[in-house]
matplotlib code that plots the C-alpha trace (Angstrom):
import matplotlib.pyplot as plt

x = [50.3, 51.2, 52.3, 55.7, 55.2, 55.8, 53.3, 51.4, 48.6, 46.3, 48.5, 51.8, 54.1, 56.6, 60.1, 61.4, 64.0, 61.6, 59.2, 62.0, 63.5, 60.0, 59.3, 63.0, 61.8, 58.7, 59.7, 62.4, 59.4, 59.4, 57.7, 56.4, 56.6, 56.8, 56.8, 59.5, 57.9, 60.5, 63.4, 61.0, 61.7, 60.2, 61.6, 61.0, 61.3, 63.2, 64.3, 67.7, 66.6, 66.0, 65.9, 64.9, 64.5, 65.1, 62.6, 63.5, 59.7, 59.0, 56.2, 54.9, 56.1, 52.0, 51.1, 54.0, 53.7, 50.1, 51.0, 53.6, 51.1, 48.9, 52.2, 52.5, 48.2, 48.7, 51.2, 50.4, 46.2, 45.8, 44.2, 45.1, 42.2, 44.7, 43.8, 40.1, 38.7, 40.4, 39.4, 35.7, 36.0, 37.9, 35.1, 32.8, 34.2, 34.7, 38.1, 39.2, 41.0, 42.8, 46.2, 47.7, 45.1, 46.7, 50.3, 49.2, 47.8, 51.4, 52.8, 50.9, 52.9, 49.7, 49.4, 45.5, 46.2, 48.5, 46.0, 43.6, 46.2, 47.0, 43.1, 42.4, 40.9, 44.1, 46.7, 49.8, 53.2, 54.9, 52.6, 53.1, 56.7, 55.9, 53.2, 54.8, 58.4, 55.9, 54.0, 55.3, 52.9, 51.6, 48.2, 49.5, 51.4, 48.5, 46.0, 48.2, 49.1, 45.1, 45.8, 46.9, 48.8, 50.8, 51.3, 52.5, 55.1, 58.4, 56.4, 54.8, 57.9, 58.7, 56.3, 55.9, 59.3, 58.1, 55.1, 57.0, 59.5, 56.7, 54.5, 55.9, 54.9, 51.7, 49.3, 45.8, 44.8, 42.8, 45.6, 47.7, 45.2, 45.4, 49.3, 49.8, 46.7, 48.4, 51.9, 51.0, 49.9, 51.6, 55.3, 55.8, 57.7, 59.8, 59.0, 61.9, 59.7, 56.1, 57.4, 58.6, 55.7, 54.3, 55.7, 55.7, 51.6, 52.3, 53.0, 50.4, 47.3, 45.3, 48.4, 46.8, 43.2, 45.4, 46.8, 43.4, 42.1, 45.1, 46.1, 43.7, 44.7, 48.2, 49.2, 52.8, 53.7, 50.6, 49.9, 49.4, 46.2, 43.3, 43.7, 40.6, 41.4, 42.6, 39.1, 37.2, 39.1, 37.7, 33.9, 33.9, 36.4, 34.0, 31.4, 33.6, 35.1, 31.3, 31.1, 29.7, 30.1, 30.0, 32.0, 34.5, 34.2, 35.2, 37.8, 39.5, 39.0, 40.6, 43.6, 46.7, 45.4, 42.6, 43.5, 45.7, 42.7, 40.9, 44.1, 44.4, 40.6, 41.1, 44.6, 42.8, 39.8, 42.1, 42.7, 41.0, 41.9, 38.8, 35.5, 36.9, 39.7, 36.5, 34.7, 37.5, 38.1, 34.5, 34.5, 37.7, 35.6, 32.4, 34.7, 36.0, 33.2, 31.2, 31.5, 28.7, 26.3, 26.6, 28.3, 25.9, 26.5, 26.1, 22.9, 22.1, 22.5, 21.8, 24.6, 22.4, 19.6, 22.4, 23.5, 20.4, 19.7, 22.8, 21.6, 18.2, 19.9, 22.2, 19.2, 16.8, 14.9, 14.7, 14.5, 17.1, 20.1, 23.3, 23.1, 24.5, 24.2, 22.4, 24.7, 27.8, 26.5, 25.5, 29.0, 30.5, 28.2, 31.0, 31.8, 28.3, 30.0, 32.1, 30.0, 27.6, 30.3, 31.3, 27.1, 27.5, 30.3, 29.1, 26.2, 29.4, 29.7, 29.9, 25.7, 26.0, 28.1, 25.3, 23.4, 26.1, 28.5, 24.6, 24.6, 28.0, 31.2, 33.2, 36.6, 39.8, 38.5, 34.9, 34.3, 35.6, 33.0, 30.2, 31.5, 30.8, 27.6, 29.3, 33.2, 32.0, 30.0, 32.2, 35.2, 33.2, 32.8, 36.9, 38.1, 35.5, 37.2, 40.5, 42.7]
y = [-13.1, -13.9, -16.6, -16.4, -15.6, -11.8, -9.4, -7.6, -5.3, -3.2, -3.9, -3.2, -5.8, -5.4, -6.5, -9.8, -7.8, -5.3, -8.3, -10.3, -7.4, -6.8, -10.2, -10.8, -7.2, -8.6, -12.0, -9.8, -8.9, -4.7, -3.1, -0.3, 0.6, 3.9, 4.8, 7.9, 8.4, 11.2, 8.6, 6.0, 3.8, 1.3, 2.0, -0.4, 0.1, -3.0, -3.9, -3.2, -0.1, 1.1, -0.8, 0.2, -1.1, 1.2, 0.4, -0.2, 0.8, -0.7, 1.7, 5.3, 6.7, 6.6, 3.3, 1.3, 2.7, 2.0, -2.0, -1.8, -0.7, -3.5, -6.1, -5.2, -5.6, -8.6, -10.1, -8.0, -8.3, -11.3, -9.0, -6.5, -4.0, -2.2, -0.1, 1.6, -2.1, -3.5, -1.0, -1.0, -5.1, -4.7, -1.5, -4.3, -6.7, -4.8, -4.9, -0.8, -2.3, -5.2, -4.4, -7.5, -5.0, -2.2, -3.8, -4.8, -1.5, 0.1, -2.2, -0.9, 1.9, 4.2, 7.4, 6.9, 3.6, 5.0, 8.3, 5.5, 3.9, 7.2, 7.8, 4.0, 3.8, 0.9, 3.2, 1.9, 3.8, 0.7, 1.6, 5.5, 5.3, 3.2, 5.5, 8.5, 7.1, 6.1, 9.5, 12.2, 15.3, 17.6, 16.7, 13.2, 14.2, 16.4, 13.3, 10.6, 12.9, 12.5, 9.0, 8.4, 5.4, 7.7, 10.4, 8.2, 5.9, 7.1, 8.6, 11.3, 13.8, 13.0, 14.4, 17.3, 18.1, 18.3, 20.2, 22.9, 22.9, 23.5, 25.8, 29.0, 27.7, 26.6, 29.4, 27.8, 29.3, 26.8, 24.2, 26.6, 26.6, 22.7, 22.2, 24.4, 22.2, 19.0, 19.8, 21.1, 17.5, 16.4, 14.9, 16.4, 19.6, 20.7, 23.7, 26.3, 25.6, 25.8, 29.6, 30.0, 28.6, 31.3, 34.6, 34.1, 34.3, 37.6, 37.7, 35.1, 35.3, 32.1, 30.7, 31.8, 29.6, 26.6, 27.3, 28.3, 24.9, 23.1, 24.4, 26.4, 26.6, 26.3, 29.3, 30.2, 33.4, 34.3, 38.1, 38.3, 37.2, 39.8, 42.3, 41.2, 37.3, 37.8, 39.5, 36.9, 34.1, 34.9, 35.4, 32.5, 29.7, 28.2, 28.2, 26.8, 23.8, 22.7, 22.7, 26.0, 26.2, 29.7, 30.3, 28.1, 30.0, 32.9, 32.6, 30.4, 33.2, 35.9, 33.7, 33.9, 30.8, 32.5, 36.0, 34.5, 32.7, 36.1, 38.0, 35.5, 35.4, 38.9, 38.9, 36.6, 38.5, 41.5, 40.4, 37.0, 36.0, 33.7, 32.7, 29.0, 30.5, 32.6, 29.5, 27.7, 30.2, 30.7, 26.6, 27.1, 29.8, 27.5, 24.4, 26.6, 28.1, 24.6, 23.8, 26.9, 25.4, 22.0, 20.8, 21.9, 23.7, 27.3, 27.6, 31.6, 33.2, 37.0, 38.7, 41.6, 38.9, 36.8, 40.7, 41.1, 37.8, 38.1, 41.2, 39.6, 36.3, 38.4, 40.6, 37.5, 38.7, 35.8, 31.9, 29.6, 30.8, 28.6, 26.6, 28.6, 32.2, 33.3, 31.9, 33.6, 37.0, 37.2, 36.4, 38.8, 41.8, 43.9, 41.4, 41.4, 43.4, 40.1, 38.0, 39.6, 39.3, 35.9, 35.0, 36.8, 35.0, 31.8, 31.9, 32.5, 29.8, 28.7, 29.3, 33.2, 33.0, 31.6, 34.6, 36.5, 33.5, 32.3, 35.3, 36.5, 34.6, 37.5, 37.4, 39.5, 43.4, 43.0, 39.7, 41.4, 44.6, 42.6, 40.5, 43.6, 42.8, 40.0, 41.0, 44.4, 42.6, 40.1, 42.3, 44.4, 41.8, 40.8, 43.9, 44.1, 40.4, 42.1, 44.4]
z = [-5.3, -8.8, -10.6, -9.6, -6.2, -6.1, -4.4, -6.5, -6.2, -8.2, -11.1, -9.4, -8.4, -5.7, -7.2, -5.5, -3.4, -1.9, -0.9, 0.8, 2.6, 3.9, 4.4, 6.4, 8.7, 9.6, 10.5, 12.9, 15.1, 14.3, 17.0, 14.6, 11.0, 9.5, 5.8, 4.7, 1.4, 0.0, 1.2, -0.4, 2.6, 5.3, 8.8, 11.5, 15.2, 16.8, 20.0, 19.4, 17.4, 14.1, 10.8, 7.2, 3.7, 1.4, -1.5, -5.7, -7.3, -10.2, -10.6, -9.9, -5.9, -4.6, -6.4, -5.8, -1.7, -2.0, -2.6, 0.0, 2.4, 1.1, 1.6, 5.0, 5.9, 4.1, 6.5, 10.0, 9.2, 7.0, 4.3, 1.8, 2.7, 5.4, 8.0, 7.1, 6.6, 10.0, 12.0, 11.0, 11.6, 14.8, 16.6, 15.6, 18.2, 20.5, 20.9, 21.6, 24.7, 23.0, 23.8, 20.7, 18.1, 19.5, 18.4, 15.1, 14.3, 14.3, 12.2, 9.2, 8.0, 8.1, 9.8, 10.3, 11.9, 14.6, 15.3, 16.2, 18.7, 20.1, 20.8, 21.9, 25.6, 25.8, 25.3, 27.2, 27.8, 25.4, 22.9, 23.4, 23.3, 19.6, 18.4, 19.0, 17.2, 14.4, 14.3, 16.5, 16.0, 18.5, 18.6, 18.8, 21.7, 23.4, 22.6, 24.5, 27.6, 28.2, 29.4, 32.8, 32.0, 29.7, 31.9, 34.9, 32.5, 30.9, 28.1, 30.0, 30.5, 26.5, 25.4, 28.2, 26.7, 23.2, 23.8, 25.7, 23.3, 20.7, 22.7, 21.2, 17.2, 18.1, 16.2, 17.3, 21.4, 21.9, 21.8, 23.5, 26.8, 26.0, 26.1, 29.2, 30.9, 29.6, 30.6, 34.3, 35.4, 38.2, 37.5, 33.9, 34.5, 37.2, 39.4, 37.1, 33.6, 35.4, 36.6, 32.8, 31.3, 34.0, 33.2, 29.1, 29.8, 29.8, 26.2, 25.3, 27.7, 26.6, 28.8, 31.6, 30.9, 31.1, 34.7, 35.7, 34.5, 35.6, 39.1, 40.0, 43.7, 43.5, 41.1, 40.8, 42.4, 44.3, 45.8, 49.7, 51.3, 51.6, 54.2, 55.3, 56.0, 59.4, 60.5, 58.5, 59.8, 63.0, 62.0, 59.5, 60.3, 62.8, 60.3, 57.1, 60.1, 60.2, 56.8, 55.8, 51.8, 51.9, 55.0, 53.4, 50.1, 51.2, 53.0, 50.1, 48.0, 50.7, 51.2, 48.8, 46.5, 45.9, 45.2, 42.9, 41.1, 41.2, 39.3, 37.1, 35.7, 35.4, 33.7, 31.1, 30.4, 29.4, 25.4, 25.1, 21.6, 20.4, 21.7, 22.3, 25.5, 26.6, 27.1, 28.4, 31.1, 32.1, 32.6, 34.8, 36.7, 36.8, 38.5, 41.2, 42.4, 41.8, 45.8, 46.1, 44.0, 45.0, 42.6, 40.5, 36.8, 36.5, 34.6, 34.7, 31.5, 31.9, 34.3, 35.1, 36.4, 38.2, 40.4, 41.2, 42.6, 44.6, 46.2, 47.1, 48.4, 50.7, 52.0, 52.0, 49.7, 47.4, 47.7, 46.6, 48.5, 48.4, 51.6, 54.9, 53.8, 56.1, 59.0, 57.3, 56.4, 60.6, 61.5, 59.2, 58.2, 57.7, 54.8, 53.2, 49.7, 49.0, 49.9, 47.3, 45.2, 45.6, 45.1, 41.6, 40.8, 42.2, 38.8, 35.7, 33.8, 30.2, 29.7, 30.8, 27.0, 25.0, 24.2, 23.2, 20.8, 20.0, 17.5, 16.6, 15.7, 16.0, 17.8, 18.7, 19.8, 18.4, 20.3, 23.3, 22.9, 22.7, 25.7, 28.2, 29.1, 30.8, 31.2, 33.0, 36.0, 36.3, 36.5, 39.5, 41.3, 41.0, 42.0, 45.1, 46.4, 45.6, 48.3]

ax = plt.figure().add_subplot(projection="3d")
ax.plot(x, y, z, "-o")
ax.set_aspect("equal")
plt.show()
């Protein structure tokens, strides 16, 4: 402060009305701040709504916001370091949880400040709904839909909204597999927009990743049910009831859930756009077929090796079989080209990538050429669980 009781810092004093009007907002307990630098103006987020000072500088538009920024650490934090020096002091202790830091952090009128609130492990739905009227962004929105409390509270369906509505500008596919993922959580969207968000995959395929990470067994519009499921039913439902994994396997994957699963893996594989969705959709087909292994992850990273092993684990030829093959290819020899199938695809997963994104970062058409080592066996072994 100086001599006469104005605010000053780094050489630039507020004038006296700009430091009572944000003196008089503070004291009228804000539950936010926001800074509109082109209308050179502190908002504030109230109970009863919005308020706003509009500022008189008395020097250039960045330093005299920098000492308004300063006024309100100041007041909120008890020092004029702002944001960068609070949060280092407040990691430090510990206090990523503390709802009252949380609080404080919003009042700051810095867009850093309220990115840290949006990632905080003590994200609440009040403190969504003030984050995202002091910053709304989509990755703010995307960020703050990975909290349950968020996604349960008022919040949730906000932001759902947004993301949709933003969903056709968004340019990066890797957020794109991300929005669709966030926005198909139970409770966000209503049946009509999860069948629009649906059939506009056809357009944009890294759509598709997201539903196959998302709801994997409850795709919309699913084809009919294997031909075969009746017939396999009979050999194999015993088997899967006494908690045969791959009994149980295959018969999720003959039903309509899982042919849909199957279709969609392949309608994705058709024009991936970047290595990122490739690796987000051979994750998605790792967790499904997880059950197979254990629970295990999907280690194998040459396809040819992981065909050939299926072929000696179905003619027990080799050790290391997933549990209760044996059991299920007796009851249903007629079956034994899925089941081979389903062993192949029981070893995809992220690692079968690594030798081929290990020495190229090439995407779009060349990406997908030097994918077919990979996309070719794993394509064979769709269409052979397919009608």
């Amino acid at each position: 402060m100086s001599a006469g009781g104005a605010f000053s810092a780094r050489g630039v004093s507020l004038s006296p009305e700009d430091a009572l009007r944000l003196n008089v907002l503070l004291e009228n307990g804000p539950l936010a701040i926001r800074i509109d630098e082109p209308a050179m103006t502190v908002r504030a987020l109230t109970a009863e709504g919005e308020a706003g000072v509009r500022l008189s500088p008395t020097a250039g538009a960045e330093r005299y916001l920098r000492a308004v920024r300063e006024f309100l650490s100041l007041k909120v934090l008890g020092a004029p370091g702002g944001y960068p020096v609070y949060i280092r002091r407040w990691t430090r202790m510990g206090q990523e949880r503390d709802e009252r830091s949380l609080e404080r952090l919003l009042l700051l009128g810095e867009p850093e400040a309220v990115v840290a609130v949006v990632h905080a492990p003590g994200l609440t739905d009040e403190l969504a709904r003030r984050a995202w009227w002091a910053l709304p962004t989509p990755e703010n929105a995307r960020r703050m839909l990975l909290s349950p409390s968020v996604v349960r509270g008022t919040m949730g369906r906000v932001l759902a909204d947004y993301l949709l509505e933003w969903l056709p500008f968004e340019q990066e596919h890797r957020a794109m597999v991300e929005i669709v993922q966030l926005v198909l959580q139970p409770g966000l969207i209503d049946a009509q927009a999860r069948l629009g968000l649906w059939r506009k995959a056809r357009q944009r395929n890294s759509y598709y990743v997201g539903f196959l990470r998302a709801i994997p067994d409850a795709l919309p519009e699913p084809p009919p049910a294997h031909p075969a499921l009746a017939e396999a039913r009979a050999a194999l439902a015993p088997l899967a009831e006494a908690g045969n994994p791959v009994a149980a396997m295959l018969l999720r994957l003959l039903d309509a859930p899982g042919q849909a699963f199957l279709a969609t893996v392949e309608a994705a594989l058709r024009r991936p756009a970047d290595q990122e969705v490739v690796i987000l959709l051979f994750e998605a087909v790792e967790a499904w077929f997880a059950p197979l292994r254990g629970g295990a992850r999907a280690t194998e990273r040459d396809p040819e090796a992981a065909r050939a092993r299926a072929a000696d684990w179905l003619a027990g030829r080799a050790e290391g079989a997933p549990a209760g093959l044996a059991e299920a290819a007796a009851a249903a020899p007629a079956l034994g080209p899925q089941l081979e199938a389903l062993l192949f695809l029981g070893q995809v997963g992220e690692a079968m990538l690594d030798p081929i994104f290990g020495r190229t970062d090439a995407v779009g058409s060349v990406m997908r050429k030097r994918l077919e080592p990979v996309t070719v066996p794993l394509r064979a072994a769709l269409r052979t669980l397919a009608p």
